[in-house]
C-alpha angles and dihedrals in degrees: 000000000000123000118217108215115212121192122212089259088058094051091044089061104031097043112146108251128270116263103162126052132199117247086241084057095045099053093041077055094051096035096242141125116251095243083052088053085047092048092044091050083050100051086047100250091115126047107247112264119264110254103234094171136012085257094027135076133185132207106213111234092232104061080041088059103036086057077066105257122120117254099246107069114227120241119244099203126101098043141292114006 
């Protein structure tokens, strides 16, 4: 049986791909605040999340993408997106 030894450096660039996202995450991708994606989960425009954890939930990137917004959420620091 042979081991294959990945550094950090290995897992860093061959890491799967994302398929959850954090509510945090989801709403930075779909420029909302987290009580608006509640409230849109809620009013049935979003797909509930998926529960990963008995504290922790998980938007599926999918159902993220498919409302239109890219998978990787933007960053509202430093100024005017």
């Amino acid at each position: 049986m042979m081991f294959l030894a990945l550094n950090s450096e290995d897992m860093m660039n061959h890491s799967p791909p994302r398929t959850l996202l954090t509510a945090r995450d989801a709403a930075r991708a779909l420029s909302v605040s987290r009580s608006t994606l509640e409230r849109m989960v809620a009013a049935g425009k979003l797909p509930p999340p998926v529960r990963i954890s008995d504290r922790r939930i998980g938007f599926r990137v999918a159902d993220i993408e498919a409302f239109g917004a890219p998978a990787t959420p933007r960053s509202h620091r430093g100024g005017r997106v």
